[in-house]
Structure formats: structure tokens, C-alpha cells
C-alpha positions as CSV (number, residue, x, y, z in Angstrom):
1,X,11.5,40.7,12.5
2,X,12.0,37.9,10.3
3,X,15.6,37.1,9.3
4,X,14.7,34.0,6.6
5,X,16.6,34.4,3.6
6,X,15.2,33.9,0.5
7,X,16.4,35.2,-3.2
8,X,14.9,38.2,-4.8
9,X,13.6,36.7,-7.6
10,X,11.7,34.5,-5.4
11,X,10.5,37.8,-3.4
12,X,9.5,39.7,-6.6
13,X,8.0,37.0,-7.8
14,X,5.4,36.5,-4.9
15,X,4.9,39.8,-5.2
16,X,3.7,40.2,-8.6
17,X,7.0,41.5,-9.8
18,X,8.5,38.7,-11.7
19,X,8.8,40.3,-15.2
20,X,11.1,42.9,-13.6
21,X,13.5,40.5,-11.7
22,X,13.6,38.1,-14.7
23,X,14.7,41.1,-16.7
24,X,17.2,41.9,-14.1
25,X,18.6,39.0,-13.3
26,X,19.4,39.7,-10.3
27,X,19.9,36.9,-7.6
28,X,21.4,39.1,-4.4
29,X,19.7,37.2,-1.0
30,X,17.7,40.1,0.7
31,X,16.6,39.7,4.3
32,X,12.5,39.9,4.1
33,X,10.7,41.6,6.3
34,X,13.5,43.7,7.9
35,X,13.3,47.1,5.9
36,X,9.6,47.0,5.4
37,X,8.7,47.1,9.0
38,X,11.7,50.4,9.2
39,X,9.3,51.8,6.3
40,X,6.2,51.5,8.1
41,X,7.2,52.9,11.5
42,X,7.3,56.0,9.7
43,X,4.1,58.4,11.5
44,X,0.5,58.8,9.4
45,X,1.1,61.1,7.1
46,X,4.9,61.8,7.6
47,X,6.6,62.5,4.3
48,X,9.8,60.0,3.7
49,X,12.5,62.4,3.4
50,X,15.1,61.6,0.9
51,X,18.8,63.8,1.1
52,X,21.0,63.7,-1.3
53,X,24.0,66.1,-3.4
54,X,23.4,64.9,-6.5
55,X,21.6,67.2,-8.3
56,X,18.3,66.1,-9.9
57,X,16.5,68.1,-12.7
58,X,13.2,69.3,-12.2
59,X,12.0,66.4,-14.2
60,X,13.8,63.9,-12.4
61,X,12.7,64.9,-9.1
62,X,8.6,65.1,-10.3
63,X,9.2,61.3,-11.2
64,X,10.7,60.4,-8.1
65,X,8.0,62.1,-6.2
66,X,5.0,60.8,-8.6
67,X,6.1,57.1,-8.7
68,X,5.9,56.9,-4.3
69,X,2.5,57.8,-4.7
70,X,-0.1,57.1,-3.5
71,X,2.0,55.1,-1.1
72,X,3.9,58.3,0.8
73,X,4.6,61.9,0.0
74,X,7.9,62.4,-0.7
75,X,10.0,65.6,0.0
76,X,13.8,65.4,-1.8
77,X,16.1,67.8,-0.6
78,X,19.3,68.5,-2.5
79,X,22.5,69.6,-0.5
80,X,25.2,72.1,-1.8
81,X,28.0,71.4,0.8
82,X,28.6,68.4,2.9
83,X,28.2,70.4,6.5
84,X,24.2,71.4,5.1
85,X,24.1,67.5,4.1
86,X,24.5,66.4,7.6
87,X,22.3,68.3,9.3
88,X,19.5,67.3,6.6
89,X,20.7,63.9,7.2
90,X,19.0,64.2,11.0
91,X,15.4,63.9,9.6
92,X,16.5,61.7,6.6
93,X,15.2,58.3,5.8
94,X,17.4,57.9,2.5
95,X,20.4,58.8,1.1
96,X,20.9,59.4,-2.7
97,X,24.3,58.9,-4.0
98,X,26.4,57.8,-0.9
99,X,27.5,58.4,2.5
100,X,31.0,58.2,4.4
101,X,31.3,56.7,7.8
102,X,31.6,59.9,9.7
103,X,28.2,60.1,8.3
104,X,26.5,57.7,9.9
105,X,26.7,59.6,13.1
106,X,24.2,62.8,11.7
107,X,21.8,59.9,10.7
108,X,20.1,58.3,13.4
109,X,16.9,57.5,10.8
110,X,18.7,56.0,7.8
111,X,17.5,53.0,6.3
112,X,18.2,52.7,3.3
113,X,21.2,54.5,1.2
114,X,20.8,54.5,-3.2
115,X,24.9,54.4,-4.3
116,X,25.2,56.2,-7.5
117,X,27.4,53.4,-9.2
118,X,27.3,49.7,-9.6
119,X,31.1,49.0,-8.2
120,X,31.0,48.7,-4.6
121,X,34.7,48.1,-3.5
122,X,35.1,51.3,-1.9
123,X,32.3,51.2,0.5
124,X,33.6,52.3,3.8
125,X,33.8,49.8,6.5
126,X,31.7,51.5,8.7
127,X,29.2,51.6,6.2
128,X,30.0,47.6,5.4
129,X,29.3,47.0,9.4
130,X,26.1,49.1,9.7
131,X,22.7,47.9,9.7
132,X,22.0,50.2,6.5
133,X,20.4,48.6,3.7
134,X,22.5,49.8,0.2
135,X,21.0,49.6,-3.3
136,X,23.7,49.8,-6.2
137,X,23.1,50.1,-9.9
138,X,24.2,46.8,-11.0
139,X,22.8,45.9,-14.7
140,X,22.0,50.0,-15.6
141,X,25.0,50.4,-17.2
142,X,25.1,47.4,-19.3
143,X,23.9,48.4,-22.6
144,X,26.6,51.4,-23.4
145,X,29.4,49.1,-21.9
146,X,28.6,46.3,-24.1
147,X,28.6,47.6,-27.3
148,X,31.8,49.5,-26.4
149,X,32.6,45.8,-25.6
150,X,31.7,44.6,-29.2
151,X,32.9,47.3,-30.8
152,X,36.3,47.3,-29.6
153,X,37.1,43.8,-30.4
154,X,35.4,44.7,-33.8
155,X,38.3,47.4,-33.9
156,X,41.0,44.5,-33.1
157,X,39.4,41.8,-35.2
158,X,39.2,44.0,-38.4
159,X,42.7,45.1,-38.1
160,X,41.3,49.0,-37.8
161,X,43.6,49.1,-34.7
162,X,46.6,47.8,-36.1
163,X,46.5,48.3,-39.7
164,X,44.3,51.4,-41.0
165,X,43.9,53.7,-38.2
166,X,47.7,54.3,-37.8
167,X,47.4,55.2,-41.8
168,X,45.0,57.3,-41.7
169,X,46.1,59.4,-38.8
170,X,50.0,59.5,-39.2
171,X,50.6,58.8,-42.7
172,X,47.4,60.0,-44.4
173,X,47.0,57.1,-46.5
174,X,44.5,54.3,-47.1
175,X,46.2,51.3,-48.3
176,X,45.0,47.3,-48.0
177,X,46.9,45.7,-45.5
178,X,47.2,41.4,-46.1
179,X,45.5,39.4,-48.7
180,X,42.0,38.4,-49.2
181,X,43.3,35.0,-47.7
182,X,45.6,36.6,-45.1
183,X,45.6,36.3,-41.5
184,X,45.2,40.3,-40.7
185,X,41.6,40.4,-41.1
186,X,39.9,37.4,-38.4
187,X,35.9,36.8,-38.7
188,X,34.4,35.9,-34.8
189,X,31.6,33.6,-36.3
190,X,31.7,30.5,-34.8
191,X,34.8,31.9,-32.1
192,X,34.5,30.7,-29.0
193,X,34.0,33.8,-26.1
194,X,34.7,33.5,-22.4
195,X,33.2,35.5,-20.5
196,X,34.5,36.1,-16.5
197,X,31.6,37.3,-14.7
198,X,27.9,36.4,-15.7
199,X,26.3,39.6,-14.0
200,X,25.0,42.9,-15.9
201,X,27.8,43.8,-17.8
202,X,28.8,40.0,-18.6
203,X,25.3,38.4,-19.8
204,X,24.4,41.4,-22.1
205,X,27.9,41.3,-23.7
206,X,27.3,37.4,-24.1
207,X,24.2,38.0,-25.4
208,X,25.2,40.7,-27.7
209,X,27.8,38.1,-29.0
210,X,26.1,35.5,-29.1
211,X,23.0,36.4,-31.4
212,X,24.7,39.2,-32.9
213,X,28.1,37.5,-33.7
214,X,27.3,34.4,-33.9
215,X,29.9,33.2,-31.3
216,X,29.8,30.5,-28.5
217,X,29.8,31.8,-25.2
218,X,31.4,29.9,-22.0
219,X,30.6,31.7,-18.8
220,X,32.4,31.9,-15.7
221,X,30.5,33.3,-12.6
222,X,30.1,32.0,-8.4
223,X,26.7,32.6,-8.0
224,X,24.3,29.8,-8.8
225,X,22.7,30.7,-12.1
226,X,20.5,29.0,-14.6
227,X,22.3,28.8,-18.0
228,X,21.2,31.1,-20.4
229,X,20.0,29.8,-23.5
230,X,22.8,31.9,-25.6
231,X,25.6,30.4,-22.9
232,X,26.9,27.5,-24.4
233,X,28.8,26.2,-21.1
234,X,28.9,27.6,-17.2
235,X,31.1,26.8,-14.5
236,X,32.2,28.3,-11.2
237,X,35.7,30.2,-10.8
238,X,37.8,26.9,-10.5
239,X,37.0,25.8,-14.1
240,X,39.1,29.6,-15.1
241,X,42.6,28.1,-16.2
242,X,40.8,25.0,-18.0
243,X,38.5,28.0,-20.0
244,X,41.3,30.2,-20.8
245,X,43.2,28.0,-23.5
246,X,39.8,27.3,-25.1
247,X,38.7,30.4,-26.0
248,X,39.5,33.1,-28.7
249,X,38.0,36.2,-26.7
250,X,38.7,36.6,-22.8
251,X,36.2,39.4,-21.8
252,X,36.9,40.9,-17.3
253,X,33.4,41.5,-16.7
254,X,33.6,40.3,-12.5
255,X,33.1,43.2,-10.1
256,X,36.4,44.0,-8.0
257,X,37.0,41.8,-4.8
258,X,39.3,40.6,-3.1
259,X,39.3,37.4,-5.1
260,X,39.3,38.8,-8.3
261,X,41.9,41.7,-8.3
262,X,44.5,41.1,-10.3
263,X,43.3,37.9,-11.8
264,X,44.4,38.4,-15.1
265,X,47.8,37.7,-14.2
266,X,50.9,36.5,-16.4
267,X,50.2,33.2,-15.8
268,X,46.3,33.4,-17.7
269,X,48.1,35.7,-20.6
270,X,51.0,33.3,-20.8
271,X,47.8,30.3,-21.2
272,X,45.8,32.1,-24.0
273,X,45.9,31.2,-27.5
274,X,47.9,33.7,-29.7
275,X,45.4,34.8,-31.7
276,X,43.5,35.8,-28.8
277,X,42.1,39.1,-27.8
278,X,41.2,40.2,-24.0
279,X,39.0,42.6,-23.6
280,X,38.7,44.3,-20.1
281,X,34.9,46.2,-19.4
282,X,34.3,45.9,-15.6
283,X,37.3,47.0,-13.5
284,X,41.0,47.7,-13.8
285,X,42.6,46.5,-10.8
286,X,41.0,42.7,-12.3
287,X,44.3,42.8,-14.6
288,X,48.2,43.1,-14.2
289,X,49.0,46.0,-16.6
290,X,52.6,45.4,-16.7
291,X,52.0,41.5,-17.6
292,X,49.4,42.7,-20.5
293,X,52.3,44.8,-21.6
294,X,54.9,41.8,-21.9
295,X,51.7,39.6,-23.3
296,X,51.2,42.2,-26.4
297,X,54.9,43.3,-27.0
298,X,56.0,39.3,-27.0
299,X,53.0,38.1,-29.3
300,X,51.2,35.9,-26.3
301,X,47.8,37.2,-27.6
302,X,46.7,39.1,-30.5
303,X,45.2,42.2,-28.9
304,X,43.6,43.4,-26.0
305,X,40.6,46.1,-26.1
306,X,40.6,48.2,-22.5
307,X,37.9,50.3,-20.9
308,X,39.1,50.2,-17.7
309,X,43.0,50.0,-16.4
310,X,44.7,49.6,-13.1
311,X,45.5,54.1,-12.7
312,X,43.1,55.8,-14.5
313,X,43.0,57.5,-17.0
314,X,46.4,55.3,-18.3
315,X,50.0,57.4,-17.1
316,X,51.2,59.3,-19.8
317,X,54.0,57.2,-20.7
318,X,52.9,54.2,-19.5
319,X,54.4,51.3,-22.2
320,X,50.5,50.3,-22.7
321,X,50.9,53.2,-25.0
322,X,53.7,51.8,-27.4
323,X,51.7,48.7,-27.9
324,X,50.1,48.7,-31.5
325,X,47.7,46.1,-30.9
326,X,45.4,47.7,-27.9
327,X,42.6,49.8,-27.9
328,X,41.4,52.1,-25.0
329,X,38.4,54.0,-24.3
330,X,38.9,55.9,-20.9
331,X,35.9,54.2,-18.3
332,X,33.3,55.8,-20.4
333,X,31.2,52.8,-22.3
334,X,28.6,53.4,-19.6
335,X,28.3,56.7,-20.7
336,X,25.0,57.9,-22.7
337,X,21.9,60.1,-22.2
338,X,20.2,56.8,-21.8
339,X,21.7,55.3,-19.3
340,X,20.7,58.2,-17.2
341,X,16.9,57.7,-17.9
342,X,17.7,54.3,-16.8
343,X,19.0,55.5,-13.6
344,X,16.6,57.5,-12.2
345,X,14.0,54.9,-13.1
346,X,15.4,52.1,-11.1
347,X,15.5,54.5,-8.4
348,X,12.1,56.2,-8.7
349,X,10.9,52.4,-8.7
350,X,12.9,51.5,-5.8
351,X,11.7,54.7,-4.2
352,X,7.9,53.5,-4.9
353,X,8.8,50.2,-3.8
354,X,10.2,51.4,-0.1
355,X,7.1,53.6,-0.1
356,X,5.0,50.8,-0.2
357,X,6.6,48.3,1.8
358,X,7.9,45.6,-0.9
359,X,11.1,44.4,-1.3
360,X,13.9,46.8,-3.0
361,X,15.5,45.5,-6.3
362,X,19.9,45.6,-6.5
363,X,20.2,44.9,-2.8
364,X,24.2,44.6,-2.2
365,X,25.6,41.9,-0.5
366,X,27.7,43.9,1.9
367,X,30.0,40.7,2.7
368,X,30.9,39.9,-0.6
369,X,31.0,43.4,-2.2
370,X,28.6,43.6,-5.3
């Protein structure tokens, strides 16, 4: 087997997939050759069994089934308890939604494992040392989290946090808060946005800044990346602390490594400007809680608007809570009816493209995790 390395888009691009990796932008080195000769040791006219618990709708599961053809039949068989997963696992050729481990030993013909999320920090390390091939679902979740994105720095720039939703909900009133020429209410035209993180969740939030708000976008990410037209600047992780006292919005969008937890660390809240706003989208344990806490209370930044946090959902009593300039949704801005559409079809695809021998799309680095 052939153990060259080349990127996917290079991959999808020989084989007549470029539009889909160009809308992906996904760069994650893929060995070639490897999982395609796995495929095809399968026996004339044996189905590729796929085992999963999650449990597909009728719908989901024709899809699935329709998109590997004519390539292979597919049989999908859904597990209600984890001792009748393992013995399906025997016969198995993929997993849907994740494996432990101890798993590995009831799966002698596993090739390929579909996690259910895009975060990959958990993965066991047996998992991380097997030869198993994991697909994640880096980029599906990025339209939901994005506009949550927008719209709760929208919420802090507007002074809704601050000024009228406290009104309206303790005091039942409705009065103007500043002047017309007053500081309370900021415009992000022509703000400056840095963005930590140029994968999914990172470029669409740029994007959605950029053409939507009319702000300039510097972008921080390690992979080697062409600069996207709406990126004004983009540099590797070292240019962070240079970035940080440019910028008027500080967006965590970086998956959670080694390297990046707890980035977001007294020392980058202390270096913002004070009329800036961090917003955290990607993954909680990127940020020191207690040193947002101190950077709110004290007036080191103007706001911060939080999807994620270090515990979730946020301790009762936690002093996030007594800060009157943060927002917080509760790790839902991936959520939608959508997204899930979105879902099974990168996996029905995938599913077709393992069927047929070619190159899977959202291959995880193991080493780096993402």
C-alpha cells in the first residue's frame, strides 16, 4: 500500500471532486491508497455493514443506503444496548457515531469509524493508536454557530445586554440608555475582528463579518492556508499577542488541544483594548473563566459573548453570572433542523465514497486532534 501523503484537496481534486473540497476547505493530509484497498478486499457481492446506536429515521437510513449504490449494498444495523453493539461489531466494517477502546477488541473488520461531532479531544487513546481511519464533522456545524456568533456580539454591541434587556425583564420598562452621540451604543463597521482559528467555525464567522458587517478580519490559524479574499491579514499562532491589542472583536474558534487550552489567559484579557468584546464559539477549556471574570468586573474589555465555558452548562453561582456585560447561550448555536440534513449528507456521501473506493472527506489527523 502506498503511504505518500498528499492533501485532500489535491485528492478530490484529481478525482473530479474539487467543487466539494473547495467548499469545504478542508486541508487534513490523508494517506492514499490505504483505505481503498481495505474497501475492496470486501467479497463480490458482500454487503458493507455499517453498526451504529444512533438512531436513524427511516428517511435517513434510505439515503444512506441509495447514495452507496450502485457501488455496494449497504445493510445499517442500529444497536439498542452496548453488549448487542459488540457482537454486531464482529461483521462490521463501520461504525456510526463512535467507539471506546474496549471496543476495538469485538472489531476485528473495522476500517473506518463516522464520530458524531466535530471536537475530537476525547478520542480514546487506544482509538488515537489504532490503525482506524476516523471521519469527524468538522465545517457541519458552522452556519448555526456563526450567526449565534454575530448575533451575540450584536447583543453586546447594541447595548441589549447591558442596557435594555435588564429593563425589560426586571423593571418592566423601556427607557433610552446614553445619547445619540454616547458611547453605549458601538457600530462594528470598519472594526477590526480577530479571529483564532481559521477552520469551519472560524472562516464562516469571518465571512459572515466580513461581507455582512463590514469589518476587517485578521486570522490566526497553523495550518498553511491561502488567504481568503474577506481575510484582511493571516499569520500562524506566534503572531497571537501582536493581534490581540489590534483588534476590537477576539472570536475562540480553535478546536481544543493541548496547545490551545486555556489560551485565553489573563495575560491576552489584560492585552485587549477596553472596548473590546471576546466572543468564545468553539470550546470552553480554550479560556480561563475566572480571569474573564476579573477582565469584565475590572473594565479590561467591554463584553464577552459565550457559547461554550470551561463546566458546562455554567455552575449555578458561578461569578460569570453577576457580570452585566456577558451573554451566554448554553453549547447550542450548532443546533437547528438543518444542521442535521447537513449531517447525514456528509455521511451518506462519505458512505458512497468508501463504497466506491475514493478518498473520504473530514479525515482527522489523529496526532494533532482535529
Amino acid at each position: 500500500m502506498s503511504q505518500d501523503q498528499v492533501t485532500r484537496r489535491s485528492i478530490l481534486a484529481a478525482t473530479g471532486a474539487a467543487p466539494l473540497a473547495a467548499a469545504a476547505g478542508d486541508r487534513t493530509p490523508v494517506t492514499t491508497g490505504a483505505l481503498t484497498q481495505l474497501a475492496m478486499q470486501r467479497p463480490a457481492g458482500a454487503p458493507l455493514r455499517i453498526v451504529t446506536m444512533y438512531k436513524f429515521d427511516p428517511a435517513e437510513l434510505q439515503q444512506i443506503v441509495e447514495r452507496a449504490a450502485p457501488h455496494a449494498a449497504v445493510e445499517i444495523k442500529i444497536c439498542d444496548t452496548r453488549d448487542e453493539f459488540r457482537r454486531e461489531l464482529r461483521d462490521a466494517e463501520v461504525v456510526y457515531g463512535g467507539m471506546s477502546g474496549a471496543d476495538l477488541d469485538f472489531a476485528p473488520k473495522v476500517k473506518w469509524m463516522q464520530a458524531g461531532g466535530a471536537g475530537m479531544e476525547g478520542m480514546d487513546p487506544k482509538i488515537k493508536a489504532s490503525p482506524l481511519v476516523i471521519t469527524n464533522y468538522a465545517r457541519t456545524f458552522a452556519h448555526g454557530i456563526s450567526e449565534t456568533a454575530i448575533g451575540l456580539l450584536l447583543a453586546l454591541s447594541r447595548g441589549l445586554v447591558k442596557y435594555y434587556l435588564p429593563q425589560f425583564y426586571l423593571k418592566k420598562t423601556n427607557n433610552p440608555v446614553g445619547s445619540p452621540k454616547s458611547d453605549h451604543h458601538v457600530e462594528l463597521v470598519g472594526r477590526t475582528m480577530g479571529i483564532v482559528g481559521m477552520g469551519g467555525i472560524g472562516s464562516m464567522i469571518a465571512r459572515r463579518a466580513h461581507y455582512g458587517l463590514d469589518m476587517r478580519i485578521v486570522g490566526i490559524d497553523p495550518k498553511p492556508m491561502p488567504k481568503p479574499e474577506y481575510v484582511a491579514e493571516l499569520h500562524d499562532p506566534a503572531y497571537l499577542m501582536k493581534m490581540v491589542p489590534q483588534v476590537d472583536v477576539l472570536v475562540a474558534a480553535a478546536p481544543h488541544t493541548p496547545q490551545t487550552e486555556r489560551m485565553f489567559n489573563e495575560q491576552v484579557f489584560r492585552s485587549m483594548k477596553k472596548t473590546a468584546y471576546f466572543i468564545a464559539m468553539s470550546r470552553g477549556a480554550l479560556f480561563d473563566d475566572m480571569a474573564l471574570v476579573k477582565a469584565l468586573k475590572e473594565g479590561w474589555i467591554a463584553g464577552a459573548g459565550l457559547d461554550v465555558f470551561p463546566k458546562e452548562p455554567a455552575p449555578a453561582g458561578h461569578p460569570i453570572f453577576d457580570c452585566d456585560n456577558v451573554i451566554l447561550s448554553a453549547h447550542t448555536s450548532g443546533w437547528s433542523p438543518d444542521r442535521q440534513v447537513r449531517l447525514i449528507d456528509v455521511f451518506a456521501d462519505n458512505v458512497r465514497r468508501y463504497a466506491a473506493g475514493l478518498p473520504l472527506v473530514n479525515v482527522v489527523d489523529k496526532e494533532k486532534g482535529y
